[in-house]
C-alpha positions in Angstrom: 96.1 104.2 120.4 95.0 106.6 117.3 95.6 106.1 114.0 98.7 108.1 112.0 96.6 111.1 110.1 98.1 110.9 106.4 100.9 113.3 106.6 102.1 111.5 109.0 102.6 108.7 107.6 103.5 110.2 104.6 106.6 111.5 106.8 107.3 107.8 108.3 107.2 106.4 105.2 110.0 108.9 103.7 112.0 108.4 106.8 112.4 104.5 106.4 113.6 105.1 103.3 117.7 104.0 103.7 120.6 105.4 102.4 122.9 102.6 100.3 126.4 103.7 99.4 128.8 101.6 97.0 132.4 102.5 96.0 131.6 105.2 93.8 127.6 106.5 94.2 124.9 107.1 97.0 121.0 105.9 96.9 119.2 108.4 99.1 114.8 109.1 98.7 114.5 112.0 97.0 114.0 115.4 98.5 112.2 118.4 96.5 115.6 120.3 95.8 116.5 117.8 93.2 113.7 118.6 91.0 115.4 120.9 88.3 118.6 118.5 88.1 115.9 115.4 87.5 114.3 117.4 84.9 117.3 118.3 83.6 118.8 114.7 83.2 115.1 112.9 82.2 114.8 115.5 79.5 116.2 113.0 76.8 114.1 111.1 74.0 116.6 108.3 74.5 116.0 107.7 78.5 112.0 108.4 78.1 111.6 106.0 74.8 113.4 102.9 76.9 111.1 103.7 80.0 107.7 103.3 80.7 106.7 106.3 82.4 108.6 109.1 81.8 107.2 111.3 79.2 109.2 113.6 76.5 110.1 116.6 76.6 110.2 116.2 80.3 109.7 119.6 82.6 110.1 121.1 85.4 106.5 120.1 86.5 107.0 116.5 85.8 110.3 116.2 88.0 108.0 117.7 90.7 105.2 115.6 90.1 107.6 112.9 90.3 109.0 114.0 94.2 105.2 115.1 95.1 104.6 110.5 94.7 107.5 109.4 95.7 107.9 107.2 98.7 104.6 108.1 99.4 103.1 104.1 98.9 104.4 101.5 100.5 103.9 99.5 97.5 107.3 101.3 96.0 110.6 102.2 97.3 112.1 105.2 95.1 116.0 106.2 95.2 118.0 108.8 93.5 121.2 108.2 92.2 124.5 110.6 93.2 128.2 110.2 92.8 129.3 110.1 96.3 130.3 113.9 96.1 126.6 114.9 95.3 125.9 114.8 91.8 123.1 113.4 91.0 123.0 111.1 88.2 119.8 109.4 87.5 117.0 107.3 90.0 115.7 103.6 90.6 113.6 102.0 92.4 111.5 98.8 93.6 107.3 98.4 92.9 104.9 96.1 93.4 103.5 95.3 89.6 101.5 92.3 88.5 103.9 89.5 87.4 103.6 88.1 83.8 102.7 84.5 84.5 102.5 84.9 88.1 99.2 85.0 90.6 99.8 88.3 92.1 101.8 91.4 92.6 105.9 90.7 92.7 108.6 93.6 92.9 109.7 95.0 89.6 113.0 96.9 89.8 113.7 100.0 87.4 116.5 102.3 86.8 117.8 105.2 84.4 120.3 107.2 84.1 121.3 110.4 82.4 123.2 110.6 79.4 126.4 112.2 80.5 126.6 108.5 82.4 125.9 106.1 80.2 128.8 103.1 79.6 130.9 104.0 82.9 129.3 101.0 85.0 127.1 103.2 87.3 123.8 101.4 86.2 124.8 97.6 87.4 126.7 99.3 90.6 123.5 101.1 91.2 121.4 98.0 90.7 123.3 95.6 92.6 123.2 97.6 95.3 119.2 98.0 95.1 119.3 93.9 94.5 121.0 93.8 97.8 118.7 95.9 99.4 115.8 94.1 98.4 117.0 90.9 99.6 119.2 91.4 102.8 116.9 94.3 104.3 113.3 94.1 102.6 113.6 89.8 102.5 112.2 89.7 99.2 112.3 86.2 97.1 112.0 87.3 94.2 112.5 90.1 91.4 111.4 91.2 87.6 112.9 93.7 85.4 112.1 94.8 81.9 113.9 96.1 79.3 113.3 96.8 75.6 114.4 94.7 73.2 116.0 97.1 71.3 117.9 98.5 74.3 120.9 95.9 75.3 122.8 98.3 77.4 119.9 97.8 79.7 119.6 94.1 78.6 123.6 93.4 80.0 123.6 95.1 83.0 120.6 92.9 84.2 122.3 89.8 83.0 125.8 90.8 84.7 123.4 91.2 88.0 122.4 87.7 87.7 118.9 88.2 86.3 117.5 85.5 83.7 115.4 86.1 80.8 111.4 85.0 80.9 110.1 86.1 77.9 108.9 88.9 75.6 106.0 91.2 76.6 104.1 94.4 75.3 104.1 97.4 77.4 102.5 101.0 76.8 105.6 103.6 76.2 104.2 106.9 77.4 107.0 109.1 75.7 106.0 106.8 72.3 102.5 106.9 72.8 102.2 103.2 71.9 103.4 99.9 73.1 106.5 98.2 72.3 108.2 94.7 73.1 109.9 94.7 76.2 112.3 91.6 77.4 111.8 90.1 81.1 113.4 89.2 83.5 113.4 87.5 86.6 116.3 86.9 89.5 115.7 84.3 92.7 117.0 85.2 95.8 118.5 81.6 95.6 120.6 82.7 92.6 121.6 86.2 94.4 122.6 84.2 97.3 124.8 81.8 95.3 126.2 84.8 93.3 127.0 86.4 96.3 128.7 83.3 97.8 130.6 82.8 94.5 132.2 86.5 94.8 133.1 86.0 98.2 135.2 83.2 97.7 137.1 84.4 94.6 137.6 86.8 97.1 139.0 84.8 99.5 141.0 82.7 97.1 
């Protein structure tokens, strides 16, 4: 038996990467020809200033940056976000981060979207979708999310997906340069589970 060279696993890695559809958008990995329409849609103070990684302005070079990492650990799990007919609309994703208050690394989920797409209810499709993911096929237990606190848009659609508030925390804003308060969350697979079970039987009734 050898070892996978790096490339190779590299490849494997991108390949277990699934596909999640909902009614109206797909979550596929991201391949290199979406670079101009990421840099495109992250161009925009307002995206980069409520993330914590994506810097402003936002170029070419960083949307391939951005595709040159992605997928590429198997401490993160990164999707882009398409209307079912292909447009792509923003990205999300799952990594491992240290948990405030916790002993060790726990699975922070992230997501943006561009502009054009704001307040039509693709964010919490896109999320619960990634929620489901991360508890049916990656058997997770739990989840943490962040948003800032001067960003509720972000704020509801992480409460309408079941996650609770934890607390307030400081985090580094590269696009500000500085750090800014940031609400957590956290969401139990016990509580996704119950959610879940909930919606089914409204369903049924």
């Amino acid at each position: 038996m050898t070892l996978l060279d790096p490339i190779a696993a590299e490849s494997l890695r991108e390949a277990s990467i699934p596909v999640l559809e909902t009614e109206r958008l797909v979550l596929r990995a991201p391949r290199p020809e979406d670079a101009e329409n990421i840099a495109m849609l992250a161009n925009e103070r307002r995206i980069a200033e409520n993330t914590a990684r994506i810097p402003h302005p936002y170029t070419l070079a960083d949307a391939e940056a951005f595709l040159a990492a992605a997928n590429r650990s198997d401490r993160e799990t990164t999707f882009v976000i398409a209307l079912t007919e292909g447009t792509l609309i923003g990205a999300c994703g799952l990594e491992l981060r240290d948990g405030p208050g916790t002993a060790g690394l726990m699975p922070e989920l992230g997501c943006w979207l561009g502009v054009p797409y704001w307040g039509r209810g693709f964010a919490t499709e896109a999320v619960r979708a990634l929620i489901d993911h991360a508890f049916t096929d990656l058997e997770l237990e739990a989840l943490q999310a962040g948003a800032r606190v001067t960003n509720p848009a972000s704020r509801r659609v992480l409460e309408k997906c079941g996650f609770q508030w934890t607390g307030v925390g400081l985090y580094r804003i590269r696009a500000l340069k500085s750090s800014a308060p940031i609400d957590r969350f956290r969401l139990e697979r016990s509580i996704w589970a119950s959610l879940k079970s909930w919606g089914r039987s409204r369903r049924v009734a």
